[in-house]
N, C-alpha and C positions, 0 to 999 in steps of 0.2 A: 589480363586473362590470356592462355594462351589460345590460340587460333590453328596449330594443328592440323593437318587433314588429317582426320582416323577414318579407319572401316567402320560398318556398325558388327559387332559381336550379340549372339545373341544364346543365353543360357537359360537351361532347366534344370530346374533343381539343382542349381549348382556348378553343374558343368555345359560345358560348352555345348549348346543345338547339336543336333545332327539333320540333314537334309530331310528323313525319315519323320524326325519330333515333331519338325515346324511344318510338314507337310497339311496334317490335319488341321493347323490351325489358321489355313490360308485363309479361310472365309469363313471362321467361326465368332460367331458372335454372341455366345453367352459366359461371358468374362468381365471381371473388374480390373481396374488399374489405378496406378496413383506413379506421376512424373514428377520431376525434379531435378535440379540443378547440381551439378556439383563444382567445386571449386576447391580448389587444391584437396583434394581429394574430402573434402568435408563438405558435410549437407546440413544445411537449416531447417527446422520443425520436424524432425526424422518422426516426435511422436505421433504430430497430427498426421502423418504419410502409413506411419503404421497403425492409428485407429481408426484410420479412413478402410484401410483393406480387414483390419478383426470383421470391423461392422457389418461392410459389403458382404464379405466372405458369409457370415454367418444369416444372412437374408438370401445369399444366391444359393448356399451351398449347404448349408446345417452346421457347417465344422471351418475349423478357424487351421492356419498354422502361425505355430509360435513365432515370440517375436524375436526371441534371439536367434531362431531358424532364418528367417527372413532377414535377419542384419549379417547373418553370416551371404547367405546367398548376394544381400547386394556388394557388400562389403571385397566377394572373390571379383565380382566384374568390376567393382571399381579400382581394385590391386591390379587389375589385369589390363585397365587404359591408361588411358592421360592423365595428369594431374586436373581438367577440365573437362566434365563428358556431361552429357543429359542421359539419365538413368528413366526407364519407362519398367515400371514394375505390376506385371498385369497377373492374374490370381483365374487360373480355368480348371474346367472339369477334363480329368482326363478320357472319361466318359462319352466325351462330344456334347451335343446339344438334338434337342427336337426327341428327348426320351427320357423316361424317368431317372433313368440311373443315373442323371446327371445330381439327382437329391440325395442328400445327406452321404454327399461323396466326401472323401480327401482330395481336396484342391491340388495342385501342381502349381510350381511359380513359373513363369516364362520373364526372363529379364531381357531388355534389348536396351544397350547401351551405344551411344553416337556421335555428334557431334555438339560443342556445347552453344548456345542459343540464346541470346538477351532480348530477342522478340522486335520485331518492327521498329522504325522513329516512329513519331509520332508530329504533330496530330494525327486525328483518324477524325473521320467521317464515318456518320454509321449508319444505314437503312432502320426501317422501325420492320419488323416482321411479325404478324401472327401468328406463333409456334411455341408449343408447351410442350420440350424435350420428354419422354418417357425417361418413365423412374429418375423423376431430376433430381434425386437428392443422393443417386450414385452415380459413380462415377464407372462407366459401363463400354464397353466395344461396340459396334456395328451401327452405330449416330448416323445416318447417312444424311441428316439432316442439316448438321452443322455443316457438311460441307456444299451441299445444296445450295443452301440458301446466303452461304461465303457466297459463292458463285451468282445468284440473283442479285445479289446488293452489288460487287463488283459490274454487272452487267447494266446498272442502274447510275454508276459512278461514283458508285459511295467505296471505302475502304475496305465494309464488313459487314455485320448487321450486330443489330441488337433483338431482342426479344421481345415481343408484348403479350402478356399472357389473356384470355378469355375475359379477366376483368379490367383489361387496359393498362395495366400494371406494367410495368420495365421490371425485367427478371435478370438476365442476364444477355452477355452478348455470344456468339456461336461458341468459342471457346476461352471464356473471360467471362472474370466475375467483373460486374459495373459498381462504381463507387461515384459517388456525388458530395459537393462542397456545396455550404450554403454560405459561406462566408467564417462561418464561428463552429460549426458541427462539420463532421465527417457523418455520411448519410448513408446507410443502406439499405438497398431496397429490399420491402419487403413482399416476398411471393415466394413462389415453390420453387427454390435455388442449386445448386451442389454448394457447400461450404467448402469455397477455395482454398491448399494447405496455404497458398499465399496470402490469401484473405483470415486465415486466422492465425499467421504469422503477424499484421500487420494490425489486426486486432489487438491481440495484448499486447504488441508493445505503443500502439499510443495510450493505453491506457497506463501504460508505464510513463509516458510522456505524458499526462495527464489534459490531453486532447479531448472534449467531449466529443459520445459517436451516438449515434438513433438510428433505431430501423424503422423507415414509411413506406408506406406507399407510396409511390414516383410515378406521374402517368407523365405522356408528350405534354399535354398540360402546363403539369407544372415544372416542367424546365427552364419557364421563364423565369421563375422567381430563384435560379439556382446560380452558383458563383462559379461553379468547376465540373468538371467529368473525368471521369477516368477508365481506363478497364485496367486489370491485372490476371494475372495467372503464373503459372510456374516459372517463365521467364523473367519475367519481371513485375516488381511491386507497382507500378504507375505508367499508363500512356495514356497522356492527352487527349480527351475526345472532345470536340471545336462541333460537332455537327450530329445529330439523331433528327432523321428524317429531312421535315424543314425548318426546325427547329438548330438554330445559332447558340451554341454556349459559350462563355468568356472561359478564355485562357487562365487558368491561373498556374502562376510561375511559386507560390506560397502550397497550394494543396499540392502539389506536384513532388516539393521540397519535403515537403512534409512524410508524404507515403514513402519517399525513398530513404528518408532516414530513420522511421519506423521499420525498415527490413533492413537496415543496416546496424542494428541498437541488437538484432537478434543472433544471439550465437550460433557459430557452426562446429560442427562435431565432426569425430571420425567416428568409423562406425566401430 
């Protein structure tokens, strides 16, 4: 992979910012997004990245832009870096926020493209925290949450946090979806989540690799009776989690193997 230093660039609709564009959007926070890796200039699960933003788009906004609109726009910033960049494609009202006219607008895209990312070593240790992200099932700007409570777990001497939701439930971690090994299942939890594009990249393809997977309920609990942990997200398909709360999970060197070659089995594209 190459390693690079690049600037970050950052366009709308197509063409490059101007100080003027991204003025407005210093501290705006009614916008969706969806991140991603590229690698020699091709990107994996492009669809789930683009029915992640149709859906959002049309619950924040009323109105969608097209998909081949959208591969063109990422497609100019990725012609325009490195063969290796992280691409963050977020979808706002040109409208602003805090007023009506932000409804049943035409979106604008804002791309910001930078440096590329395989996400921390691992293991990780995780705080347990009480917190049920707003609107978790988009993927949305202005979380100040996530970083928040990064920051409490960190202060605590853990790596990160993970989530518990009102009914004791493990949901997810600040920015990572959580997966869980029982020995023989790939386990995911189930509560009110965002569907990682990682997480349903690495969905079908064990089901391609004919892995059985379940979605439960996971409380601190019952972590004893589990064989692995992991979280993922757009950097990478698996990091080892050894530790949620005070609760010890076993290393597994087999689940680990496993999720990395379930995102390696998936094609990449150009755009």
């Amino acid at each position: 992979m190459s390693v690079e230093k690049i600037n970050y660039q950052a366009y709308i609709n197509g063409r490059l910012a101007t100080v003027e564009q991204l003025s407005p959007l210093a501290f705006a926070g009614f916008a969706h997004f969806t991140a991603m890796q590229v690698r020699d200039r091709k990107v994996k699960g492009l669809d789930l990245h683009l029915s992640r933003l149709h859906t959002a788009s049309m619950d924040f906004f009323g109105n969608v832009i097209a998909d081949e609109q959208l591969k063109l726009y990422m497609k100019t910033a990725i012609d325009n870096g490195p063969e290796d960049q992280s691409l963050t494609v977020t979808i706002f009202s040109p409208s602003g926020e805090f007023n009506v006219n932000s409804m049943n607008v035409e979106p604008e895209v804002l791309i910001r493209a930078g440096a590329p990312s395989n996400g921390p070593n691992g293991p990780l240790k995780l705080a347990a925290i009480n917190h049920e992200r707003p609107l978790a099932t988009i993927k949305h700007v202005g979380e100040v949450g996530k970083t928040y409570y990064l920051h409490q777990a960190v202060r605590q001497g853990f790596d990160d946090a993970a989530l518990v939701d009102r009914y004791g439930r493990l949901s997810e971690a600040t920015i990572w979806n959580l997966v869980f090994w029982d020995g023989e299942n790939v386990i995911w939890p189930e509560a009110e989540i965002l569907d990682g594009t990682m997480m349903g990249i690495v969905k079908r393809q064990l089901d391609q690799l004919g892995i059985p997977q379940a979605h439960k309920e996971v409380t601190l609990a019952q972590l004893d009776e589990l064989s692995g942990a992991a979280v993922m997200n757009s950097w990478t398909p698996g990091i080892s989690v050894t530790t949620i709360a005070s609760k010890v999970i076993p290393e597994s060197k087999i689940f680990m193997e496993l999720l990395h070659k379930a995102y390696a089995a998936e094609p990449a594209h150009y755009l």
